[in-house]
C-alpha positions as CSV (number, residue, x, y, z in Angstrom):
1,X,0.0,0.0,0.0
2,X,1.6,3.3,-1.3
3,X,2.6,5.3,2.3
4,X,1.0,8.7,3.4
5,X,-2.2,8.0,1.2
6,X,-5.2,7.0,3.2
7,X,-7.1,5.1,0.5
8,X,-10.5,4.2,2.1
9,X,-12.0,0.7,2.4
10,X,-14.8,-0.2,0.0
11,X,-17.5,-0.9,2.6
12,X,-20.8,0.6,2.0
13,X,-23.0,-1.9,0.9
14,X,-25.2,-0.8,-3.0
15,X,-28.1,0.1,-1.0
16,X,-26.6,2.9,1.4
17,X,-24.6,4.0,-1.7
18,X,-28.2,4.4,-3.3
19,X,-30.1,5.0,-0.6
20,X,-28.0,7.1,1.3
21,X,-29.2,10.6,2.8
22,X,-27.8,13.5,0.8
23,X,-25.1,15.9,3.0
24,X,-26.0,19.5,4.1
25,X,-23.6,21.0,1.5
26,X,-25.6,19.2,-1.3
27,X,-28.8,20.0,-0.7
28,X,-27.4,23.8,0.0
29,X,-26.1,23.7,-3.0
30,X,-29.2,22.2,-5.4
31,X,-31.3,24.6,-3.8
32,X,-29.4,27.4,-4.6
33,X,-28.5,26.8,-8.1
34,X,-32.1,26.0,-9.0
35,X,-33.0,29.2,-7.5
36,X,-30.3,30.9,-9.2
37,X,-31.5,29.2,-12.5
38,X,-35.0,30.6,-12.0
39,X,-33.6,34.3,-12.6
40,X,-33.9,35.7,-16.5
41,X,-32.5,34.4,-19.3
42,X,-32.1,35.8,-22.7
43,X,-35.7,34.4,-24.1
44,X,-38.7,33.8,-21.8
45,X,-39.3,29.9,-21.8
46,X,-42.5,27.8,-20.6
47,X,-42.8,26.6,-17.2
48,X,-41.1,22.7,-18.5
49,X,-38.0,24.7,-19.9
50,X,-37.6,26.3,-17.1
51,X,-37.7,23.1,-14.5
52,X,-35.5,21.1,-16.5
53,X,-32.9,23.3,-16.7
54,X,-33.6,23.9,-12.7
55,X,-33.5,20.2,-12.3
56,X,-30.3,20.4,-13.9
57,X,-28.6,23.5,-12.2
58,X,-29.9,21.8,-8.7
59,X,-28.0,18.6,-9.8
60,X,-24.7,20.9,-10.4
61,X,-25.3,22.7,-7.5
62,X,-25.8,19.3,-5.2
63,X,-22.3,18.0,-6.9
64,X,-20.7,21.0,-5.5
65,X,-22.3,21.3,-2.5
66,X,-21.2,17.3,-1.9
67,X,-17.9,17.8,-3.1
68,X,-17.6,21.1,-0.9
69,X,-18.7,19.2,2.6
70,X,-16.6,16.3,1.7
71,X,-13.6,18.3,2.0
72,X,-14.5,20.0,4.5
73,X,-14.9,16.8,6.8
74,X,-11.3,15.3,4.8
75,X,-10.2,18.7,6.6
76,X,-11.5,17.5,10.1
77,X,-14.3,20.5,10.1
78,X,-17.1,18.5,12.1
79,X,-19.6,20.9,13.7
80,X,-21.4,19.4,16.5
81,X,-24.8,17.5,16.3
82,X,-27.0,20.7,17.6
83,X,-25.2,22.9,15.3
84,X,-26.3,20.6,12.5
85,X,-29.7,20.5,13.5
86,X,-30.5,24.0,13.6
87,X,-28.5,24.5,10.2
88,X,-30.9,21.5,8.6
89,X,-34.0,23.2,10.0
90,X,-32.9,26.9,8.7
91,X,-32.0,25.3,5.7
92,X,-35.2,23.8,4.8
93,X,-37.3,26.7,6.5
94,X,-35.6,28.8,3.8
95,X,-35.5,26.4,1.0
96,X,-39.0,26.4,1.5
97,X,-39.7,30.0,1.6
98,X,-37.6,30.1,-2.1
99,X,-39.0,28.2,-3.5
100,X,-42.5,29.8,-2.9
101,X,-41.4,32.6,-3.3
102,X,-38.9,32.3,-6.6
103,X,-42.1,31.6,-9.3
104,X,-43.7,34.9,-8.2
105,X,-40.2,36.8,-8.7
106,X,-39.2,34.8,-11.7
107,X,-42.9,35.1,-13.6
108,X,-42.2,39.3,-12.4
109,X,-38.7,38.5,-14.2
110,X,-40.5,37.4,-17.1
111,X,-43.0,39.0,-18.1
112,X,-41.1,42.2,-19.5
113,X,-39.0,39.9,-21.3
114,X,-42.3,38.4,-22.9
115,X,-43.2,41.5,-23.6
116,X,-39.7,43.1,-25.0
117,X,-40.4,40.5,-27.7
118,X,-43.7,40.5,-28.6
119,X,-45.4,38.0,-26.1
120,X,-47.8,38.4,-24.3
121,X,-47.3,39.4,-20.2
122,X,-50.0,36.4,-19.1
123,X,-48.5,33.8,-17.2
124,X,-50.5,30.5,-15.6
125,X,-49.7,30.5,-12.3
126,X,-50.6,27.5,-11.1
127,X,-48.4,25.9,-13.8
128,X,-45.9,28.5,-12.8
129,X,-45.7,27.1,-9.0
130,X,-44.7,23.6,-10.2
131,X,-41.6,24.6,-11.5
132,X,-39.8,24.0,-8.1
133,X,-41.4,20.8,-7.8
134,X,-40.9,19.6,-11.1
135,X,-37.2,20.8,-10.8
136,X,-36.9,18.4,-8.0
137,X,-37.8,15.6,-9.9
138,X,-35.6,16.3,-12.6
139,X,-32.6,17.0,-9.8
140,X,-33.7,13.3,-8.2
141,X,-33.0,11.2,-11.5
142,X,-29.7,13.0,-12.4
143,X,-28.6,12.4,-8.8
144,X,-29.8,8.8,-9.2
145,X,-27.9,8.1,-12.3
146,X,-24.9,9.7,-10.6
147,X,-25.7,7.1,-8.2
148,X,-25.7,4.1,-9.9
149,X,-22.7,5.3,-11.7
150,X,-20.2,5.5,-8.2
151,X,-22.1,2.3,-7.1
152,X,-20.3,0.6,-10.0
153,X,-17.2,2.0,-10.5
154,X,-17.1,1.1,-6.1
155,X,-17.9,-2.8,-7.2
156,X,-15.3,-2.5,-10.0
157,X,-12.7,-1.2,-7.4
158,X,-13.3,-4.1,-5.1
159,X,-12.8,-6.6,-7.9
160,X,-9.7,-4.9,-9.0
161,X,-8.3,-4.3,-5.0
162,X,-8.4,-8.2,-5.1
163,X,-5.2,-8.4,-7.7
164,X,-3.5,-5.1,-7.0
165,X,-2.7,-2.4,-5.3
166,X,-5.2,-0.4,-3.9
167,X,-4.2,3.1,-5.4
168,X,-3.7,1.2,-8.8
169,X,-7.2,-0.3,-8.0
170,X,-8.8,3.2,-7.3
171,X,-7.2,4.6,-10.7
172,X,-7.8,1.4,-13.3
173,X,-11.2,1.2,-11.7
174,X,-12.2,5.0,-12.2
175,X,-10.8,4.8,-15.3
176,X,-12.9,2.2,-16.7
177,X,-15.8,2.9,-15.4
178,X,-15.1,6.6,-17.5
179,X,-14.9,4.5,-20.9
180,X,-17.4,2.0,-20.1
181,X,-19.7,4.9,-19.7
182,X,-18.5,7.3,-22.6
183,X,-18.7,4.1,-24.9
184,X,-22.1,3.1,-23.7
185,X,-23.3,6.6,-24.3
186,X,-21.5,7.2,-27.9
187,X,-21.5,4.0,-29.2
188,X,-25.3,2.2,-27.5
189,X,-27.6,5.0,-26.4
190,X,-26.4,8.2,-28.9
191,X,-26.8,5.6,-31.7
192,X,-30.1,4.0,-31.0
193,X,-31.4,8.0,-30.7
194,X,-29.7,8.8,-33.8
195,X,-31.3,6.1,-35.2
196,X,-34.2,6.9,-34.0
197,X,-33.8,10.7,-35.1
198,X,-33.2,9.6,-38.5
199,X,-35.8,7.4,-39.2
200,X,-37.8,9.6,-38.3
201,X,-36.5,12.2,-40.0
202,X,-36.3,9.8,-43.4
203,X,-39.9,9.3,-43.1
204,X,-40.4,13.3,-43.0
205,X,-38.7,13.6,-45.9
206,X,-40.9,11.6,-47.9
207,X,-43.7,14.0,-47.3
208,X,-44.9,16.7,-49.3
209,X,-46.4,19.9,-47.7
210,X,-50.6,20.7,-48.8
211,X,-50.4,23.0,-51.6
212,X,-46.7,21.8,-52.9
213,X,-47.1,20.3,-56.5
214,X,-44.7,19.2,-58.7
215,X,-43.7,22.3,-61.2
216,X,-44.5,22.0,-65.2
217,X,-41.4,24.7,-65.8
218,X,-38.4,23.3,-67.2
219,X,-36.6,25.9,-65.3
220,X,-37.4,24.4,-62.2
221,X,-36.0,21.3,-60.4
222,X,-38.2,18.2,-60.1
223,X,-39.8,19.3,-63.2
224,X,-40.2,16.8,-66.2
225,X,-37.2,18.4,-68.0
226,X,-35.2,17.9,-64.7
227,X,-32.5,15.4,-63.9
228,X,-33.3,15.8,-60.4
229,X,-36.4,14.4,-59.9
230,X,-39.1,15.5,-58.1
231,X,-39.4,12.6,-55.8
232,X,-35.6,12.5,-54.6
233,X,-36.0,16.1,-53.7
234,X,-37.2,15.2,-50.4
235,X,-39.7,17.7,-48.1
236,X,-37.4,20.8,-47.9
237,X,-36.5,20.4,-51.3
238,X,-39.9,20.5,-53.1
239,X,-41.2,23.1,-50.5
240,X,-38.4,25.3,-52.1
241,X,-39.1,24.5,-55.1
242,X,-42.4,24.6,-54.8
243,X,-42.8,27.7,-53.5
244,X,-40.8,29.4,-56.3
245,X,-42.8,33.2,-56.7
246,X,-44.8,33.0,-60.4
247,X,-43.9,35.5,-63.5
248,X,-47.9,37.2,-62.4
249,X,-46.9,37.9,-59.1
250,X,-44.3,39.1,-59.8
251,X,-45.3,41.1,-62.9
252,X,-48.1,42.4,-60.3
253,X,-45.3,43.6,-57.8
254,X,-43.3,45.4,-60.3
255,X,-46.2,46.5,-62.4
256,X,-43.8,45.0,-65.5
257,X,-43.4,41.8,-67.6
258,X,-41.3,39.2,-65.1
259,X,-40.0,36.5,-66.6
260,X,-39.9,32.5,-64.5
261,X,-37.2,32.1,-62.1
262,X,-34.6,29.6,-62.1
263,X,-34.6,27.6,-59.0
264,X,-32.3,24.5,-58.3
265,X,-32.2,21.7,-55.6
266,X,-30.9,18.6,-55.2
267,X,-32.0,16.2,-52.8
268,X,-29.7,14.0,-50.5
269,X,-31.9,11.0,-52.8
270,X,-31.2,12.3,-56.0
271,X,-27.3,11.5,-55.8
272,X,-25.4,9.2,-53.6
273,X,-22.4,11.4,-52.8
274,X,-22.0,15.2,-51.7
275,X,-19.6,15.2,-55.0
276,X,-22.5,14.2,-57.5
277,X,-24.9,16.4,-56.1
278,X,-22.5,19.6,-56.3
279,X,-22.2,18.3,-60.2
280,X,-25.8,17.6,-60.7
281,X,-26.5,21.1,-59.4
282,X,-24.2,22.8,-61.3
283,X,-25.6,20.8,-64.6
284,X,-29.2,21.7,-63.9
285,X,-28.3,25.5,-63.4
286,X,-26.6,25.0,-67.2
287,X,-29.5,23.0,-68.4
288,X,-32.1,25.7,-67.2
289,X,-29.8,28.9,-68.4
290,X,-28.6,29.9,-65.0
291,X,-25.1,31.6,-66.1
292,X,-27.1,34.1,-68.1
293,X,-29.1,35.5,-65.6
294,X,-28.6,38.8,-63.8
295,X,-28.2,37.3,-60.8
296,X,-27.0,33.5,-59.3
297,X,-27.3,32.7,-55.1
298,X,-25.9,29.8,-54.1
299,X,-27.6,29.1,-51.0
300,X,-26.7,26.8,-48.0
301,X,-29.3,25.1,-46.4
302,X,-29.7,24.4,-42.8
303,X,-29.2,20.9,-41.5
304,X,-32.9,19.2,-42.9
305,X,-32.5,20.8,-46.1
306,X,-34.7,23.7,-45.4
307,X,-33.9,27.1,-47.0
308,X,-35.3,30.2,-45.6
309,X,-38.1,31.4,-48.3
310,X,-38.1,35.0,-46.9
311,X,-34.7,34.9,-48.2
312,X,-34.9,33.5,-51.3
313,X,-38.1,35.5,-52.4
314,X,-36.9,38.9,-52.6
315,X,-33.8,38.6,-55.3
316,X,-36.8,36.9,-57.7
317,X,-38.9,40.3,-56.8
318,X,-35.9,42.4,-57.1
319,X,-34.5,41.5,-60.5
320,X,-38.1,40.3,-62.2
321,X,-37.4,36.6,-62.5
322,X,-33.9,37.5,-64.0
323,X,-32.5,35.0,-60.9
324,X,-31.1,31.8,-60.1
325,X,-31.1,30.1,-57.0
326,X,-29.5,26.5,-56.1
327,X,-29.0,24.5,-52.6
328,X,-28.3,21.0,-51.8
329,X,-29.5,19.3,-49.0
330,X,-26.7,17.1,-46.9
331,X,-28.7,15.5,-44.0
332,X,-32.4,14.8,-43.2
333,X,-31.8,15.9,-39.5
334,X,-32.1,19.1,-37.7
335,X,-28.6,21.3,-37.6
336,X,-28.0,20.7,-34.6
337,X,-28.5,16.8,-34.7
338,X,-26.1,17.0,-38.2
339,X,-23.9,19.2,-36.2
340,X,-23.2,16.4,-33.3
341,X,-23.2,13.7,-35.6
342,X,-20.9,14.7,-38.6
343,X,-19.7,18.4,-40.1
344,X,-21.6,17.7,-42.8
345,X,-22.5,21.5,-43.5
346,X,-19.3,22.6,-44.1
347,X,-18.1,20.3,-46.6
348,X,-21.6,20.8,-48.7
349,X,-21.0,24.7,-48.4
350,X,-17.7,24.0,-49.9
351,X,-18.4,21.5,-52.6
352,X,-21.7,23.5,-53.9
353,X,-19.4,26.7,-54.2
354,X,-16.5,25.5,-55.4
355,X,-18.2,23.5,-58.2
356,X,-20.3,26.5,-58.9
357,X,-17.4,29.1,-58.9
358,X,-15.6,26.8,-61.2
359,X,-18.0,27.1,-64.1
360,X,-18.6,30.5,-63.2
361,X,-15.2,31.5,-63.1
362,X,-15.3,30.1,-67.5
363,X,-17.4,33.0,-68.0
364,X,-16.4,36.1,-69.6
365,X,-16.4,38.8,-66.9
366,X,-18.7,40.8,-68.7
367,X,-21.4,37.7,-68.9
368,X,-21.7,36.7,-65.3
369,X,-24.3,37.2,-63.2
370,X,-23.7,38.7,-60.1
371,X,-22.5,35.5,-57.8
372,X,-24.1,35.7,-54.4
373,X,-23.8,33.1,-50.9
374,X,-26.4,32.8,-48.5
375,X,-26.6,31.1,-45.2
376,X,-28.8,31.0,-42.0
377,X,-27.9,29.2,-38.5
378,X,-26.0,26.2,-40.0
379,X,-26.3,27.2,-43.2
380,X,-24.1,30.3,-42.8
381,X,-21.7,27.8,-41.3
382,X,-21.4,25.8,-44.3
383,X,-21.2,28.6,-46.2
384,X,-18.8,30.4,-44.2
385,X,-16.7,27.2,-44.5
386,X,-16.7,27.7,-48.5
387,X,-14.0,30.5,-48.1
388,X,-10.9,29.2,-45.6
389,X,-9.2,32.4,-46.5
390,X,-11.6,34.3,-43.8
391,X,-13.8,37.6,-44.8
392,X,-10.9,38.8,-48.0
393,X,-11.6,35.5,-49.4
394,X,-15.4,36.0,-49.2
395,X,-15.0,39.5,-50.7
396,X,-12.5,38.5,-53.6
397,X,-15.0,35.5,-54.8
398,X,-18.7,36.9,-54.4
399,X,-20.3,39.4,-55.0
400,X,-22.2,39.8,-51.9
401,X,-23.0,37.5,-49.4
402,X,-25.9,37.3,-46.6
403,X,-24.9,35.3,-43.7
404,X,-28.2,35.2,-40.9
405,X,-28.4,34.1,-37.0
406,X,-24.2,32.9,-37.2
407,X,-24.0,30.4,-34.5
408,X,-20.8,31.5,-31.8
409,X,-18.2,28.9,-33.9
410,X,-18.7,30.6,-37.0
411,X,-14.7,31.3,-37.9
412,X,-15.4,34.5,-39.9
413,X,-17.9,35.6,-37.4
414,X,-15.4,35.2,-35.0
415,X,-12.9,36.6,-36.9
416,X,-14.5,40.0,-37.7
417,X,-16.1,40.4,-34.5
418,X,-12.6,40.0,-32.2
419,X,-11.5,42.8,-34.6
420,X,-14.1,45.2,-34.4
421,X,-13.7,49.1,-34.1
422,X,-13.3,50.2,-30.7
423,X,-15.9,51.0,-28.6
424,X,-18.7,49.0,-30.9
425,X,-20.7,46.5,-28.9
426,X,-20.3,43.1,-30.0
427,X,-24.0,42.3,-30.2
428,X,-23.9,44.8,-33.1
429,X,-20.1,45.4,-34.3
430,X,-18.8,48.0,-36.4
431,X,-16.2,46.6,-38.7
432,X,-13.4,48.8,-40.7
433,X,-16.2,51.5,-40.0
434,X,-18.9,48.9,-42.0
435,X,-16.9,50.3,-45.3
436,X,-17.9,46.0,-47.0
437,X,-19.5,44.3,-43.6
438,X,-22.5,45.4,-41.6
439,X,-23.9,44.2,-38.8
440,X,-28.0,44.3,-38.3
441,X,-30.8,43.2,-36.6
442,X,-33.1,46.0,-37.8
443,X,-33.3,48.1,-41.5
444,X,-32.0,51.4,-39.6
445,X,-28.9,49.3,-38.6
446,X,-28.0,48.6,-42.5
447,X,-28.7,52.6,-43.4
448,X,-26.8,53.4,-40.4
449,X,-23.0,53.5,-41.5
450,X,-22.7,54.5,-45.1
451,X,-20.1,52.7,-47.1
452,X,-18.0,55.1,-49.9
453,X,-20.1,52.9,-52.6
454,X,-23.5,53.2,-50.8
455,X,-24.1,49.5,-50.3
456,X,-22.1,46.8,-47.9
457,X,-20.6,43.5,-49.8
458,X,-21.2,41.3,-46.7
459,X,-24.8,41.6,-43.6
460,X,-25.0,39.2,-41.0
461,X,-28.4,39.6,-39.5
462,X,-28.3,39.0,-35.9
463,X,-30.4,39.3,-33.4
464,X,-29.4,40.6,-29.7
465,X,-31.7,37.8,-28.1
466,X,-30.3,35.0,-30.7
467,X,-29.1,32.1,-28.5
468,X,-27.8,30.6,-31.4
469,X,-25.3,33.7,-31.9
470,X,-24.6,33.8,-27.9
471,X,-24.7,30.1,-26.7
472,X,-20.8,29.4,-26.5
473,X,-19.5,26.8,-23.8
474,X,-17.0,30.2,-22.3
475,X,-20.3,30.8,-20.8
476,X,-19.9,28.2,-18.3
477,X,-16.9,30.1,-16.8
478,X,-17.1,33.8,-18.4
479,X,-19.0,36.2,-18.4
480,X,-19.5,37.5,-21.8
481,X,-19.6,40.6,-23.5
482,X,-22.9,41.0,-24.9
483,X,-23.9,41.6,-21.3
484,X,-22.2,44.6,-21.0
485,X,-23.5,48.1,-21.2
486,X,-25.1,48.9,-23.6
487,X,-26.6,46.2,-24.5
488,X,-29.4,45.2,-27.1
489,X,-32.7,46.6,-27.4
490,X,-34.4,42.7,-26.2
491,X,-32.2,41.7,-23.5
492,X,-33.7,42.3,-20.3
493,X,-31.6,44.7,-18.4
494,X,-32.4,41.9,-15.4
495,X,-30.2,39.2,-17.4
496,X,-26.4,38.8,-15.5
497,X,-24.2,36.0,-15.4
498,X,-23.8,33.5,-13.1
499,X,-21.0,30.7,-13.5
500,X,-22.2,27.1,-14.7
501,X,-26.3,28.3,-14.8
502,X,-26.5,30.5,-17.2
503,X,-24.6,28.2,-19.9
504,X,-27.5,25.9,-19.0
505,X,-29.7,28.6,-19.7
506,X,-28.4,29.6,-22.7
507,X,-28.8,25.7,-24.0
508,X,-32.9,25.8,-22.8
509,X,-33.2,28.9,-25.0
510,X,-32.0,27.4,-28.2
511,X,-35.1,25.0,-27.9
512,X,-37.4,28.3,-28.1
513,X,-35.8,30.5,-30.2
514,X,-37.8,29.8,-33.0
515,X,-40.9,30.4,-31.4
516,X,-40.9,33.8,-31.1
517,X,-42.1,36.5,-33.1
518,X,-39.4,38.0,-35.5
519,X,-37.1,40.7,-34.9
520,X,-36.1,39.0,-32.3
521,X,-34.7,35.1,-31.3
522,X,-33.9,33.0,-33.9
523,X,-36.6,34.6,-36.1
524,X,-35.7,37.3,-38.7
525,X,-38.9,37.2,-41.0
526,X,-38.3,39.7,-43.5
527,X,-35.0,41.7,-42.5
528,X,-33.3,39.3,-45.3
529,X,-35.3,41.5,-48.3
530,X,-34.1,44.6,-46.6
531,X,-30.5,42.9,-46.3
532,X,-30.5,41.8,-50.1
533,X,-31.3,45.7,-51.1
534,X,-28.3,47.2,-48.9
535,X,-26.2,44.1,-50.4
536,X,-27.4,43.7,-54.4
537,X,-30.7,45.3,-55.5
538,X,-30.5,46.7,-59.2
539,X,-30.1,50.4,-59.8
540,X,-33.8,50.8,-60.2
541,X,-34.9,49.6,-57.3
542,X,-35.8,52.1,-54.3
543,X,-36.8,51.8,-50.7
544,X,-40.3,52.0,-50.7
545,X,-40.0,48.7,-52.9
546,X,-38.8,47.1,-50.1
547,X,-40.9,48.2,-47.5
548,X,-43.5,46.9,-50.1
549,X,-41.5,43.8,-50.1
550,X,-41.0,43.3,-47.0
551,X,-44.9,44.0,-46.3
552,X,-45.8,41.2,-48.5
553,X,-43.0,38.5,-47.3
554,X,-44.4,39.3,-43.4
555,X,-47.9,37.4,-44.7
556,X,-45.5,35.0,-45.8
557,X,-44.8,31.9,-42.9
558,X,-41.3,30.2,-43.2
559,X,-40.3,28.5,-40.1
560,X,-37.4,25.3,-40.5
């Protein structure tokens, strides 16, 4: 036995390690982190949000609170039996009072941050109260788990202390117990929910949306005429498609002839590799005339396949049909499913592109349309991903690109907003003085800094309440810099850090942010029209066109 190390004996039977009563430090601890998690976050959430991510603060909180009284009695701090007595009662006197008192003051947190975004104030307060409860619950089976876990890597430990050392026995037996668990949750539960996930998701892309009919223009994917057929296309696929804007409405927006818009998609069916589907796309935009249009978007679509149609409406409004559009799809699941499994995004941003550059490029300069990118949440990942040689590279090979709701890992992103100008928030950046990139949630933002040629070459749309652009694992540890003063327009001035909770809070906002109205969240309805016209409207067009614009794309409902 190695000398000086008091290695204790594996005694405790599985019951009391299951069974056993929880410390004062741990049940200090759960009950203030859930408390702590009940303060406001960057979204309002509903009353199940808000317990599970209490349920999982009070499991942090009980972890520390254990580990915390654990070293404290390693340390030989024992207070007295009465001492502990009265601290048990005063603790659950005023665990009690919280959490009685915390849904009143957290449904007084939110309801101004309801109504900063468009909800309405009205809160159920008898759903309200269970959220303590209901936290509980969710606090029990993660401490359970936890449970079972120590239970076996203490039986694993008292095989191993049979054959060697005890310290050795203590390490190999932690140490496997790690893998066994990792493995069983990579390789045995993640894949049975993937599985799960993608069946499911397979079976959704079989479907067709009411309304959605397979198009009689050759200029159109899925059509007759089409090599991409229009059952391979999957859902996303034919609802883009599909919901390509007519030559009559648009001839009734402009009050002049229009002419049929190009739009091409390829479907994760139609082709077996990412390879053939960059090819097949670039053949149909050859086949339909694409490279003599005024205008060509290449457009990355978000994990599913789904591209945004606010966004892909207004260049067909703006240039009278004279447009092409193409995307690929890469995955059936939902970004952030393809984002855990694989990186599929960014290699799709880069194979569409490059192929798509390529035959551009064979032009002469003089016959090319104007080459656009466009990308939203995981799409402007992938499309971010197309250009390695950061924002130049973006500028020297488009000629203008709209990049909406960047998730935090986005490296451009990063890169332009770690070099902002001084003194420019970071929730809405000024960059080289916005001379080719601007930063918006709103129209005014885009008119706000003029450029020397009157128009930007790059918009990210972002809003200040986007989890998806503020959800960053730092969180955990740092407080970050969109909470300092000033801040956005829909963050509650209420909102402050606190270490390890409001990372968790951040994650429970991702599942809501695009449920709320837009303008604010994950939702940026028709700020994309008004981000095309600042990036690459024609000379004739003016802003009460897009206010018309954006008036008619509001009626328009495009959710992923």
């Amino acid at each position: 036995m190695a000398r000086g190390v008091d290695w204790p004996r594996q005694r405790t039977g599985p019951d009391r390690v299951i069974r056993r009563r929880p410390s004062f430090g741990a049940v200090a601890g759960a009950v203030l982190c859930c408390c702590m998690s009940m303060t406001p976050s960057l979204l309002p959430r509903p009353w199940v949000l808000h317990a599970v991510i209490g349920g999982i603060a009070a499991a942090i909180g009980y972890a520390i609170g254990a580990l915390v009284g654990a070293a404290l009695r390693r340390a030989r701090v024992r207070p007295g039996p009465r001492v502990m007595r009265i601290a048990w009662i005063t603790l659950l006197v005023v665990a009690g009072l919280l959490f009685v008192s915390m849904p009143v003051v957290s449904a007084d947190w939110e309801r101004p941050a309801r109504r900063v975004v468009g909800l309405g104030t009205r809160i159920d307060w008898l759903t309200w109260s269970l959220i303590p409860v209901a936290a509980i619950v969710v606090c029990t089976v993660i401490v359970m788990a936890a449970r079972v876990v120590r239970l076996a890597t203490r039986i694993v430990i008292r095989l191993l202390d049979r054959v060697v050392p005890r310290p050795a026995a203590y390490i190999a037996g932690s140490i496997l117990v790690v893998l066994l668990l990792v493995a069983a949750v990579q390789g045995l539960l993640f894949n049975v929910l993937l599985g799960v996930a993608e069946r499911a998701a397979s079976l959704a892309n079989t479907r067709t949306s009411p309304g959605i009919t397979q198009p009689t223009s050759p200029l159109l994917s899925g059509s007759h005429a089409s090599r991409a057929q229009w059952q391979t296309l999957g859902a996303q696929g034919r609802d883009f498609i599909g919901k390509t804007t007519t030559p009559a409405q648009l001839a009734a927006f402009s009050g002049r002839p229009a002419m049929q818009p190009i739009r091409v998609y390829v479907g994760l069916d139609t082709a077996r590799s990412l390879t053939e589907r960059a090819r097949l796309a670039v053949a149909e935009l050859e086949r339909t005339g694409a490279f003599d249009r005024k205008v060509l978007a290449v457009m990355t679509s978000t994990g599913s396949g789904w591209v945004d149609e606010r966004a892909a409406a207004p260049l067909e409004y703006m240039y009278a049909g004279d447009s092409a559009l193409v995307a690929i799809q890469y995955s059936y699941l939902p970004s952030w499913i393809s984002l855990l499994t694989e990186n599929k995004a960014a290699a799709a941003g880069r194979a569409l592109f490059d192929a798509v550059h390529e035959r551009w490029a064979q032009r002469p300069a003089t016959h090319r349309p104007k080459l656009l990118v466009f990308g939203e949440s995981l799409g402007s990942y992938g499309t971010e991903l197309a250009f390695p040689g950061g924002v130049q590279d973006l500028t020297s090979h488009t000629d203008g690109a709209l990049l909406a709701g960047p998730p935090s890992f986005n490296p451009i992103w990063q890169q332009l907003t770690q070099a902002r100008d001084p003194d420019s928030p970071v929730w809405r950046p000024l960059y080289q003085q916005g001379r080719t990139v601007r930063f918006a949630q709103t129209a005014a933002d885009l008119r706000a800094v003029p450029s020397p040629d009157g128009r930007p070459h790059v918009v990210y749309l972002q809003n200040g309440s986007d989890p998806i652009v503020w959800w960053h694992p730092r969180l955990l540890v740092h407080r970050p810099q969109w909470l300092r003063a000033p801040r956005a327009a829909d963050v509650s001035p209420d909102l402050d850090w606190l270490p390890l909770v409001t990372f968790w809070q951040l994650a429970g906002d991702l599942a809501v942010g695009n449920s709320i109205p837009a303008g604010h969240g994950h939702q940026y309805g028709s700020m994309p029209a008004a981000a095309w016209a600042a990036i690459a409207a024609p000379d004739s067009w003016t802003e009460a066109d897009t206010t018309r614009l954006r008036t008619l794309l509001d009626h328009t409902a495009s959710t992923p």
